[in-house]
N, C-alpha and C positions, 0 to 999 in steps of 0.2 A: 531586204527580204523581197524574194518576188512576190507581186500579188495572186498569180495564180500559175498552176502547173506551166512549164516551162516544157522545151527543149530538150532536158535535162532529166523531165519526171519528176523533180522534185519534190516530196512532200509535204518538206518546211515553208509552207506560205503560207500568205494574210485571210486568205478566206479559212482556209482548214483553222489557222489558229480562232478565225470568228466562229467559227462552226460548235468546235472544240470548247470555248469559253462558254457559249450558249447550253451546250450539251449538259457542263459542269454546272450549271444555274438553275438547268431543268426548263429553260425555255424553249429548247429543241430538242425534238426527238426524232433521229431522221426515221427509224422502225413505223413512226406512225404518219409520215408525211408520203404523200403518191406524187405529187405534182412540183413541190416547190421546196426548196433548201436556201438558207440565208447568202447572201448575194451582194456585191461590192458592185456601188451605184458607179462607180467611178473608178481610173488607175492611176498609175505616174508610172511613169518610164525610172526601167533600173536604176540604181545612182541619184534619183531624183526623192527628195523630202518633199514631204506634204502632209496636206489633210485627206484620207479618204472615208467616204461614207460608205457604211453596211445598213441591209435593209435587214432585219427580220421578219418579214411579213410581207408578199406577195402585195400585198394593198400597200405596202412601206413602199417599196421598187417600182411601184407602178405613178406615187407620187412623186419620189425624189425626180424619177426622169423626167418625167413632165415639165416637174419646175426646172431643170437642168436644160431642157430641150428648150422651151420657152424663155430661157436667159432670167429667171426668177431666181436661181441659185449661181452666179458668175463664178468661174474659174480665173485668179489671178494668180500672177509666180515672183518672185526677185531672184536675178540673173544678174549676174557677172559677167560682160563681154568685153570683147577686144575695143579699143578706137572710145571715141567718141561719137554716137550715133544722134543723129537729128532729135530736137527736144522733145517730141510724140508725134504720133500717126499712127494710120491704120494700113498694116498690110496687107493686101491680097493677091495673089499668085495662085500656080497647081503646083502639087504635090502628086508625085511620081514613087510607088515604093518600088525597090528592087532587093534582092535578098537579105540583106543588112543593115540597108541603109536606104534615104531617101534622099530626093532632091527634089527641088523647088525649082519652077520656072514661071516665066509672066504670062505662057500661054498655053493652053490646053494640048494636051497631046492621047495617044492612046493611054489608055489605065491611070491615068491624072486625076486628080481630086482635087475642087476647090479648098483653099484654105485663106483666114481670114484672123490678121492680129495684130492686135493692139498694141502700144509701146509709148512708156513715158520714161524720159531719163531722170533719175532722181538724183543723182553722184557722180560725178568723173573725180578718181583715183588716181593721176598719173594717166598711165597708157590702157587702163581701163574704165568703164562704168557700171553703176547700178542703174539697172531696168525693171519695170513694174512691167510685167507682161499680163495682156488679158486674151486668152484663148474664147474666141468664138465659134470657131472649129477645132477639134480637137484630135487631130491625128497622130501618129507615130512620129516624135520626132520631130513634131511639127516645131516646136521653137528654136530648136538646135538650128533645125538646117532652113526656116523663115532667118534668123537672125546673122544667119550665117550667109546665106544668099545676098543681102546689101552690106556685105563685107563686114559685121562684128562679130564673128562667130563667140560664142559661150568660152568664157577663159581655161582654157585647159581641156578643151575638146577639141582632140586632134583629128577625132574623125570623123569632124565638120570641118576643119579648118584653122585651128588655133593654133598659135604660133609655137606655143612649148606647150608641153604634159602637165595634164593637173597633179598635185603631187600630194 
């Protein structure tokens, strides 16, 4: 499910459905709010499972970021990539978006964004591994195309660079 309006217009997303459950509780009422409506402190990209946080309260969203921005609340992932990648380290590169997609490189260029991520191997499978990934920056795509940038792209992400289709 997206988390929020799409492309697409969508209405089936995770904030309407937070909004929606609030509404059913009686803990929101949007008729009596001027300023502020319940709010997802955090996303994932399509296709991507997780945990995300809803604020209900202006004072809620204003702490989650905080601790979020401050590294008080850490972002980690488990990822499936191609290869064998080195046992942990810390990536850093610029990140480039262009209409669909992004790309990673080691040097700053116009419209580039630092980016910054962590990686520990926890499994090698055969021709792949498990990775703890820990985002310090948290951009579009940022793991997909960091991981795929020093040659392990995510298994079954072709449009980063995996070898066959996730199925």
């Amino acid at each position: 499910i997206v988390v929020h309006t799409d492309d697409n217009k969508s209405e089936n997303t995770l904030i309407n459905m937070v909004k929606s459950y609030l509404c059913q509780k009686g803990e929101y009422a949007p008729e009596n709010e001027h300023s502020f409506s319940p709010a997802l402190c955090n996303r994932l990209d399509k296709n991507t499972s997780g945990l995300i946080v809803a604020a209900k309260t202006a004072l809620a969203l204003r702490i989650i970021n905080e601790k979020i921005k401050t590294r008080e609340i850490k972002k980690f992932y488990l990822c499936a990539v191609e290869g064998t990648p080195p046992q942990e380290g810390i990536l850093e590169g610029y990140l480039t978006r262009y209409d669909k997609i992004v790309r990673v490189s080691d040097t700053e260029s116009d419209g580039s964004k630092p980016i910054k991520t962590g990686f520990k191997l926890l499994k090698t499978l055969g021709n792949a591994s498990i990775m703890e990934i820990e985002l310090f920056t948290g951009r579009t795509h940022q793991i997909r195309a960091h991981m795929a940038h020093i040659g392990h792209p995510l298994v079954g992400d072709i449009k980063y660079g995996a070898k066959t289709k996730r199925e």
